[in-house]
ROGUSE-460518 format. One record per residue: x, y, z of N, C-alpha, C in turn. Coordinates in steps of 0.2 Angstrom, whole numbers, plus 5000, padded with zeros to 4 digits. Example, Ala and Ser with C-alpha at 12.3 -4.5 7.8 and 13.67 -1.06 7.14 Angstrom:
! residues 2
506649725039506249785039506649845039/506449895035506849955036506450005039/
***
This chain:
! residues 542
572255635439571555625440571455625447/570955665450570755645456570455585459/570755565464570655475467569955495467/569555435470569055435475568855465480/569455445484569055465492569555575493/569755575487569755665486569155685485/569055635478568155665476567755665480/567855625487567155655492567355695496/567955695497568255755501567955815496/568055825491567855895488567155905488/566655845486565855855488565755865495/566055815500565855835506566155905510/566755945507567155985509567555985514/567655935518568255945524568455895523/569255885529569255805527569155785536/569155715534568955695540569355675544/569655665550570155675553570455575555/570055545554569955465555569855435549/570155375549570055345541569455315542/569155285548568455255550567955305548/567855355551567455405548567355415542/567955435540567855425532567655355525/567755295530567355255527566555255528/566455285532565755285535565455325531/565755355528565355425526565455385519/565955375514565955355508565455305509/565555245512564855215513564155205511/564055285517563455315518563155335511/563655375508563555405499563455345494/564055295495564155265488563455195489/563355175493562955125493562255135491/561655175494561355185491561455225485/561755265484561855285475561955205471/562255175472562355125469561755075467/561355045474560655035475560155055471/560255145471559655155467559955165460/560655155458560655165450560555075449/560755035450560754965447559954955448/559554995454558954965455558454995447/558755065443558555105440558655055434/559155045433559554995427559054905427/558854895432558354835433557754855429/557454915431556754955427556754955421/557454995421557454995413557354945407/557854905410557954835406557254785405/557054795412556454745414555754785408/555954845406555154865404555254865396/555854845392556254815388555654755383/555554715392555154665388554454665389/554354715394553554715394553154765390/552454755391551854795386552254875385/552054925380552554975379552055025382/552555085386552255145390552755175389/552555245393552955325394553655285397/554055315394554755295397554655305407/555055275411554855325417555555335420/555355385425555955415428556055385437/556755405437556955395440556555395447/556555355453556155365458555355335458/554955405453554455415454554055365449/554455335443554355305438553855355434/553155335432552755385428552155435432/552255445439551955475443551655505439/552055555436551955645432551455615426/551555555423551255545415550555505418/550255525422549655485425549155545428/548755545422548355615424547755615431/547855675435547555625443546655635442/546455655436545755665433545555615428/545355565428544955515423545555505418/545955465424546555425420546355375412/545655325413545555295409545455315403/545255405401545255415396545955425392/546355445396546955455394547255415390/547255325394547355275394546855235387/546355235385545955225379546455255373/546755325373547055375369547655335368/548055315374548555275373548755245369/548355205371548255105366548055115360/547855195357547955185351548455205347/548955275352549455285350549955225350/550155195356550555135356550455065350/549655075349549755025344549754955350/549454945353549254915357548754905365/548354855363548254855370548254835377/548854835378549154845384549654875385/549554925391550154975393550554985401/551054975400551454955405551655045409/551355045416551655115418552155095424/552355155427552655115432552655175438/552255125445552055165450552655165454/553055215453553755195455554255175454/554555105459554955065456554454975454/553855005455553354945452552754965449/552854905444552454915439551754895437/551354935432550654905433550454905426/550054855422550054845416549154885416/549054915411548454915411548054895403/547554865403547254825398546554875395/546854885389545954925386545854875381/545854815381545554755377545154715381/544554685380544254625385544554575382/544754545377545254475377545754465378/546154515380546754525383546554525390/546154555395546154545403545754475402/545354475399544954405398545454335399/546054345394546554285392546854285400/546954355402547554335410546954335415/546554345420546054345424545554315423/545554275418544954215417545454165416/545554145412545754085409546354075415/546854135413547254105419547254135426/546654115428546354135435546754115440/546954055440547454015445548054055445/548354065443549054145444548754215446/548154235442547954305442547554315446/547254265452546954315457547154315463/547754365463547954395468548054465469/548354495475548154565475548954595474/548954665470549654685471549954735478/550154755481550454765485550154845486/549654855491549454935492549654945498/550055025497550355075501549655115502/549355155501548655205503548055145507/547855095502547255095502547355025508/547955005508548354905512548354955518/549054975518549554955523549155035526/549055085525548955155530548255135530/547855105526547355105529546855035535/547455015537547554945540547254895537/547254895531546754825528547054805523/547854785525548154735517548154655523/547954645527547754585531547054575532/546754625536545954645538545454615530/545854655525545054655523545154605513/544754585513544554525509544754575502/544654625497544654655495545354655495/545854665498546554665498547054605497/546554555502547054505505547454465499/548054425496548054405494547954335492/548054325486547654265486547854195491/547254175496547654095499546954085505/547154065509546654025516546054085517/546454105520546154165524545654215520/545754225514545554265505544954215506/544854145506544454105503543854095509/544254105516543654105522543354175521/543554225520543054285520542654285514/542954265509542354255502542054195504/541954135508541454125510540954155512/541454195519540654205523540354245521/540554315514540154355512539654315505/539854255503539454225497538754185503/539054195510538654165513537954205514/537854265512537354325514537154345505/537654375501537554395494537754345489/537854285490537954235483537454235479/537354215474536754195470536554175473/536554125477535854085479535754125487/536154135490535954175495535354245495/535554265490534854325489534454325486/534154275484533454265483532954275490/533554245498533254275503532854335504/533354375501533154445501532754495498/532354445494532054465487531454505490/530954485495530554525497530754605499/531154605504531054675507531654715501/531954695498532054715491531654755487/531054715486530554745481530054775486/530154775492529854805497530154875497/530954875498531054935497531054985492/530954945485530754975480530255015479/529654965481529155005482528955075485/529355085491529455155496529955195492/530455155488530655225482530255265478/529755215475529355255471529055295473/528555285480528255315482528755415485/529455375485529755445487530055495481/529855445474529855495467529255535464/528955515470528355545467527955605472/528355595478528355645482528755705482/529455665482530055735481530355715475/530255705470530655695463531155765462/531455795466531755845463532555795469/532255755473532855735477532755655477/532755645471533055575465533555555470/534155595467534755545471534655525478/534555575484534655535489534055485491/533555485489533155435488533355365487/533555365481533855325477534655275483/534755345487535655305490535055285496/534655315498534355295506534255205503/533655205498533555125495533955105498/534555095490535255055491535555045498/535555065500535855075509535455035512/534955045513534455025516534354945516/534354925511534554855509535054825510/535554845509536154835514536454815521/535854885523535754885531535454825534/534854805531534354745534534954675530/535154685528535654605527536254605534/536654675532537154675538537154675543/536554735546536354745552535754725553/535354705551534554705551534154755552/534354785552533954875552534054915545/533454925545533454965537533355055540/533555075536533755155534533055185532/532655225536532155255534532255335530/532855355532532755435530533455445528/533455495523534055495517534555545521/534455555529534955605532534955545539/535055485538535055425544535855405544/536055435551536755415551537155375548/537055325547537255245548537455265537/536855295535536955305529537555325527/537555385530538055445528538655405527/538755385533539355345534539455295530/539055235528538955195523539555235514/538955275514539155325509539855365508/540055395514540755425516541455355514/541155325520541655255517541955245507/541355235506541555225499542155265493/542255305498542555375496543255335496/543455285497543955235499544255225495/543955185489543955155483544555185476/544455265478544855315473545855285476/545655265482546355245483546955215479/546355155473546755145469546855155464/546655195462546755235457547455265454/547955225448548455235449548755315449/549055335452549455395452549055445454/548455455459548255485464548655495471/548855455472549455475477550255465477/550655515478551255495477551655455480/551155445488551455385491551455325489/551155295484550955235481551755225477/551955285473552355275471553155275475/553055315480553655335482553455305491/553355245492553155205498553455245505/554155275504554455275511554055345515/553655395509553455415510552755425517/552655375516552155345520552455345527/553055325529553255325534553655365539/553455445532553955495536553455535544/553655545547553255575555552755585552/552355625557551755645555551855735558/552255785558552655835560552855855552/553155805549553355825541552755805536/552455765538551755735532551455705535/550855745537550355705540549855685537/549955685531549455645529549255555529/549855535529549855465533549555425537/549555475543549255455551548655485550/548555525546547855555546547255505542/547555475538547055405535547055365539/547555335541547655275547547155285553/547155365556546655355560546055365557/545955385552545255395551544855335548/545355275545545155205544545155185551/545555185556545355135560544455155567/544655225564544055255568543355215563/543255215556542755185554542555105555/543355075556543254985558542954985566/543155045569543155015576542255055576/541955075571541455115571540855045568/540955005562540754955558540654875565/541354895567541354835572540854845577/540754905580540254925584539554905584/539454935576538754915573538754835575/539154795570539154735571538954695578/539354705584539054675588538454705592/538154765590537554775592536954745589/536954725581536654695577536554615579/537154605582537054535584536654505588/536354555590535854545596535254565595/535154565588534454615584533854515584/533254525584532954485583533154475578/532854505572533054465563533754445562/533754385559534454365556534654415553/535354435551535954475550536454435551/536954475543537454445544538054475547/537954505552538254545558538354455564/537654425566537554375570537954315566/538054315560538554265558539254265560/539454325557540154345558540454355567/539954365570540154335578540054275580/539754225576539754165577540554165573/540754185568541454145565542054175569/541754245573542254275578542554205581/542054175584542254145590542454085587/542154065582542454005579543053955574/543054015571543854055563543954085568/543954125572544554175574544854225570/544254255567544154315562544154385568/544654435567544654495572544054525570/544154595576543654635574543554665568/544254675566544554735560544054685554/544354595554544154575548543154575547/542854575555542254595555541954645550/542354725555542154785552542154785543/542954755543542754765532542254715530/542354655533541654595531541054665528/540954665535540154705534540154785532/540754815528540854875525540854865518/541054795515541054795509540454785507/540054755511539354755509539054825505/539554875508539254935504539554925500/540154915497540454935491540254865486/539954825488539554755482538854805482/538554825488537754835486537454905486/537854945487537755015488537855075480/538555075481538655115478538655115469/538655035469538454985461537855005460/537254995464536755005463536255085462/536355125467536155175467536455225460/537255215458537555255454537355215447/537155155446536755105440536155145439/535555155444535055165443535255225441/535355265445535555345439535955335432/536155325431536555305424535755275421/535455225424534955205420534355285418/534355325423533855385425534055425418/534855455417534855485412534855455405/534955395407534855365399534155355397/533655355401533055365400532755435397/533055455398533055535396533255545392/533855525389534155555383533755495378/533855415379533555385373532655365375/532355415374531955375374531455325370/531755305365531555245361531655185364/532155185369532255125375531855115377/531655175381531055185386530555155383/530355195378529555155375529555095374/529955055371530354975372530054945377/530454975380530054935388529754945391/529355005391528454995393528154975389/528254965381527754895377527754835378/528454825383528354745384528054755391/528054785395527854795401527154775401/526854825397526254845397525854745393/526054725390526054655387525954595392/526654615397526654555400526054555408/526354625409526054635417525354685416/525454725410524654755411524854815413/524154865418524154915421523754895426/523554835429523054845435523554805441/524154805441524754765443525654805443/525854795448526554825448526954745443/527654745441527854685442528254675447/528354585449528454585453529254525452/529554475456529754445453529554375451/528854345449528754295446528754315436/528654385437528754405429529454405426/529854385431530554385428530854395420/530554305422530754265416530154275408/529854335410529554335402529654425402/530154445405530254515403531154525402/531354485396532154485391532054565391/531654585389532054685386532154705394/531854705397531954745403532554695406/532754635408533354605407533954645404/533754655398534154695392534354745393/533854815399533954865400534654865406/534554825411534954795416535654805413/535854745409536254735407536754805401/536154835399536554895395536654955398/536454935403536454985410537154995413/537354925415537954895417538454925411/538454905406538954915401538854985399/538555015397538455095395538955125399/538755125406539255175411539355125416/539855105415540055065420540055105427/540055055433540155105437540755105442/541155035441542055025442542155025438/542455085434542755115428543155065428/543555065431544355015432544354935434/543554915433543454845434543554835442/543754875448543654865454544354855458/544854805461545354815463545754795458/546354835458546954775451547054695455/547154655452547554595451547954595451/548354525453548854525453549254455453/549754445447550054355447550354345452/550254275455550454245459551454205457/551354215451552354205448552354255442/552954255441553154275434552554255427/552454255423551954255416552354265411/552054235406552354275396551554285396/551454325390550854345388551154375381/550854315374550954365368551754405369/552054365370552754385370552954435376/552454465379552854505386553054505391/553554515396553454465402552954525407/552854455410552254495415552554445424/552954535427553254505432552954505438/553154425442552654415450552554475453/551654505456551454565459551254605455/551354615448551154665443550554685444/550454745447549854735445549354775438/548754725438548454705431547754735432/547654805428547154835429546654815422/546054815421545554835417545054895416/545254925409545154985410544255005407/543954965408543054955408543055035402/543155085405542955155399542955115392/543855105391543955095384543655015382/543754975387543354905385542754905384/542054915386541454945385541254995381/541655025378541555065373541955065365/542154975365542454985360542254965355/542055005349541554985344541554925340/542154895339542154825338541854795341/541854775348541554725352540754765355/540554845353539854885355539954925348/539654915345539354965337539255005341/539255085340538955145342538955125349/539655115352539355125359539155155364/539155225363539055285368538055315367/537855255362536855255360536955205367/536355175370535955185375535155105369/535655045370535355015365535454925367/534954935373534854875374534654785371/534554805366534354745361535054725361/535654745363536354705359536454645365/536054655370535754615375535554545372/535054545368534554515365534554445360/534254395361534554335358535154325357/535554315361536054325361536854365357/537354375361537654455357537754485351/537854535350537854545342538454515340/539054525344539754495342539854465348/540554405347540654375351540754415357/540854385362541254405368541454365376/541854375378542254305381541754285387/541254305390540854285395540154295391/539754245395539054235393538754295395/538754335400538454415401538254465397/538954465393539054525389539654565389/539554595396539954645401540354615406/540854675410541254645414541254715420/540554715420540254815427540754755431/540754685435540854665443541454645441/542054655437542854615436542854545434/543254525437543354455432543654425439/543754355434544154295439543554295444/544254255448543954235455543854295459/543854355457543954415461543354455460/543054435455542354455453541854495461/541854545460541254575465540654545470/541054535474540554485478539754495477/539754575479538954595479538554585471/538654545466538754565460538154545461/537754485462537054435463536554485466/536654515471536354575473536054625469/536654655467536454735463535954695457/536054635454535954645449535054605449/534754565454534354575457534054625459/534254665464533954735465533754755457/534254795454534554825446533754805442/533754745442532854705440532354735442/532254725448531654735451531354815449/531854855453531954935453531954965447/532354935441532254975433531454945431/531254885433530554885429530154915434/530054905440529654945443529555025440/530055055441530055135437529755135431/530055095425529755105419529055095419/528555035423528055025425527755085427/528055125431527655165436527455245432/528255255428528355325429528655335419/528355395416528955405413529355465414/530155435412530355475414530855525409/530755595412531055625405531455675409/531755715405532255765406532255815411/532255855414532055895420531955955416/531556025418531256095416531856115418/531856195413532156255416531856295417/531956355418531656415422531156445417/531256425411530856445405530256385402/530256335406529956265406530156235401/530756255399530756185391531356145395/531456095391531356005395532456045391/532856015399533656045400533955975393/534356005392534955975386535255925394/535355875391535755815397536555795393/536955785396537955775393537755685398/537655655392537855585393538655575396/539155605396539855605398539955665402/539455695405539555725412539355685418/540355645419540155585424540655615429/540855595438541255605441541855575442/542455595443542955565443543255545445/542655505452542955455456542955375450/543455315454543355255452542855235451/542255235457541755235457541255285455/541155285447540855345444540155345443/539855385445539055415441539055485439/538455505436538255555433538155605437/538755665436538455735436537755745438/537355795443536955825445536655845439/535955815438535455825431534855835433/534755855433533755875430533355795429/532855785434532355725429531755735433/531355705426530555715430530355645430/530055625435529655545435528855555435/528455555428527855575427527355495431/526955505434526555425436526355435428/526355375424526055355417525055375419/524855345421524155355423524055365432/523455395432523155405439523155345443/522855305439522855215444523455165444/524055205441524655175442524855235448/524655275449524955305454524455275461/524055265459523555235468523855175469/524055145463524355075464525155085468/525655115466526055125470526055155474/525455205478525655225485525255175488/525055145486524455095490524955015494/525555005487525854955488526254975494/526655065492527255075498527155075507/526255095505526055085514526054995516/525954955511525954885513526654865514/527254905510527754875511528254905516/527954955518528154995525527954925530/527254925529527054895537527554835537/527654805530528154735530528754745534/528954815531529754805532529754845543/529154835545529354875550529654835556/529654775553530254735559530754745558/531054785554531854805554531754875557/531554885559531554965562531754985567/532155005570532355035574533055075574/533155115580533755145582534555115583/534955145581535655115584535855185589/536455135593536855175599537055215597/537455175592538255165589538155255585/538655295588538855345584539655345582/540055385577540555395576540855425582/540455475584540855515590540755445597/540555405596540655375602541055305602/541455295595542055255594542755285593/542555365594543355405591543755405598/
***
């Protein structure tokens, strides 16, 4: 039988002239082979007792069984085959449970919130994009976590944006007035609003025009969020990856600079804001600069997530709400007979009608739940120890995804989900469900979507104003009959909306049309205290 150290003589081919060398080398072979089989051996054993998934391999774990196109559909498919819902993948040599039941993420992320709201460990979206300390979103759970979800509950908490409720419905107003100008350019409309609102809270400058830099970028940014998505990038699973030059894989250093070009572009904005007449919460966060000793980086994500609470929840809601009006319209009519009942036609509504317009509440909410628009409930979770759950173990860092597609759409908990049927809204749920809401569009726990009190605010005002204003139906084609619309032609980002569609926003009457351009010139003149220029370009932070 041949020894050992012949058998690397034979794979190495020479021998080596020193026994030191030769130890060196045996070494160099045998140690990490051994490393990554017992590490291989720990996986295998360990997934034994967790939730059941695709076997995985070696290295990559289940990289290859993680479809890089609207994984959550796959994953709904799953959990029926497995016969269960929860499924254990593994992004490498770490693994990640994901949840297509709401009692199930509900039991770990609510009830056991004190363990599960921390974050799990990002190689893309953390470490290359400098924000696994930087940015609130990441950090995990403890001091510093609980200081920046202050100072952002300090500008969007429930109670805090009531502040905002005027130039809210102020900018509302100038949306209609621009569906009724250019109604064939709905969406960017629609993102200038949302952005806009954003803007006068963070910077105190709002966003006049749907090609205003500050947008763009707003917009571009959010393009971030795909990061977590599992098995879009192979460095996630294969970490060292990340670390190799930038000569072999430059894709690494190519995020890292383009993240930090956008913080050191956010921070810019920031301190120039601070200096703005109108309060912003730009002027806070340099008051806590100086006083927490919060960096610049933690600034810049401060007032970037603002866009990902109020921006892209919003705008991508209201379109999901645009095509659902389209295809059901028996909702529609619903809600302009309450409309019409509460508020009339010689009146827009406003927010003192709140509290007597429940279906239009109703719309809001089946808004939220129809299409979600964090598919994946927003960042994974992640326990602070070891767990049992229902007999499986759930080990410290896992990260703990919810998969909104299949929760939201599961007919036990929504009869005929994929109808467009807000009454399930109404006197409360048809079936039980583990929150008072209904829905879980902003995540759970203590991790819940800062911006949530915002969109959903905005989400009010903005869906009854429209129905009040306009109705809204399907877009023409060339032949003028009214276009076939795919309720599940949606994009494949985490952050999802609906495919480019056709729609028309008809004024209901002439004197609901005098009345809304009548209001957009009075809430121009409002909002002209937020008007002006910034310095701040991208090219002048790169």
């Amino acid at each position: 039988m041949m020894g050992f150290s012949a058998l690397v003589t034979e794979i190495v081919g020479y021998n080596l002239p020193i026994s030191l060398g030769r130890l060196i080398l045996i070494f160099g072979i045998c140690v990490p082979l051994v490393w990554f089989l017992a590490d291989y051996a720990r996986i295998i054993c360990l997934r034994q007792r967790m939730p059941p998934g695709p076997f995985p391999l070696p290295l990559v774990g289940n990289f290859f069984d993680i479809p890089n196109e609207k994984p959550w559909i796959r994953w709904e498919q799953m959990a029926k085959e497995y016969n269960s819902p929860m499924l254990t993948f593994w992004n490498g040599r770490r693994p990640i449970i994901v949840c297509n039941d709401i009692w199930t993420i509900s039991d770990l992320l609510d009830k056991r919130a004190a363990i599960y709201s921390s974050r799990p460990h990002f190689v893309v979206m953390g470490d290359m994009m400098n924000m696994s300390e930087t940015n609130q979103v990441n950090r995990i759970y403890g001091d510093r976590w609980r200081l920046h979800r202050r100072l952002t509950h300090g500008v969007v908490g429930s109670q805090a944006v009531r502040a905002h409720r005027r130039f809210q419905l102020n900018e509302s107003m100038v949306l209609t007035r621009d569906l009724m100008d250019s109604p064939d350019n709905f969406v960017p409309s629609i993102e200038r609003y949302s952005c806009s609102v954003v803007s006068i809270i963070g910077w105190g400058r709002r966003i006049a025009n749907t090609n205003d830099p500050v947008g763009q970028v707003a917009l571009s940014f959010m393009e971030a969020v795909d990061f977590v998505v599992p098995g879009l990038y192979i460095m996630e699973a294969v970490p060292f990856l990340s670390k190799l030059p930038a000569w072999i894989y430059p894709l690494p250093s190519q995020i890292l600079t383009g993240a930090k070009i956008f913080q050191r572009y956010f921070a810019a904005l920031s301190r120039e804001a601070s200096q703005a007449t109108e309060d912003n919460f730009s002027k806070q966060l340099m008051a806590a600069q100086e006083n927490q000793g919060i960096t610049d980086e933690d600034v810049a994500n401060l007032t970037a997530n603002l866009i990902g609470g109020g921006v892209d929840t919003t705008s991508s809601s209201i379109l999901s709400f645009i095509l659902a009006m389209c295809v059901f319209p028996d909702a529609q009519r619903r809600a302009q007979q309450e409309l019409e009942a509460v508020v009339g036609s010689q009146r827009a509504p406003t927010w003192d009608d709140e509290d007597s317009l429940p279906f239009i509440k109703a719309v809001v909410s089946e808004t939220l739940r129809w299409r979600t628009v964090t598919i994946l409930g927003g960042i994974p979770h992640a326990p602070t120890q070891d767990d049992e759950y229902n007999g499986f173990f759930i080990p410290k860092g896992t990260a703990i995804t919810g998969n909104l597609w299949a929760i939201h759409r599961n007919p036990t908990d929504f009869p005929d989900p994929d109808t467009f049927r807000p009454e399930r809204f109404l006197g409360g749920l048809e079936r039980p469900y583990p929150n008072k809401k209904g829905h879980n569009a902003f995540g759970w726990g203590r991790r819940q979507c800062s911006g949530q009190p915002l969109a959903e605010q905005g989400l009010f005002i903005t869906i009854a104003r429209l129905l009040w204003g306009f109705d809204i139906k399907p877009g023409l084609d060339e032949q003028g009959n009214e276009v076939k619309l795919d309720i599940f032609a949606y994009t494949k980002s985490e952050n999802t909306r609906p495919e480019p569609f056709k729609a028309r926003f008809l004024p209901r009457t002439p004197e609901i049309a005098a009345i809304l351009r009548s209001e957009a010139k009075t809430a121009l003149e409002e909002l002209s205290v937020f008007d002006g220029e910034t310095k701040i370009t991208m090219a002048s932070v790169i």
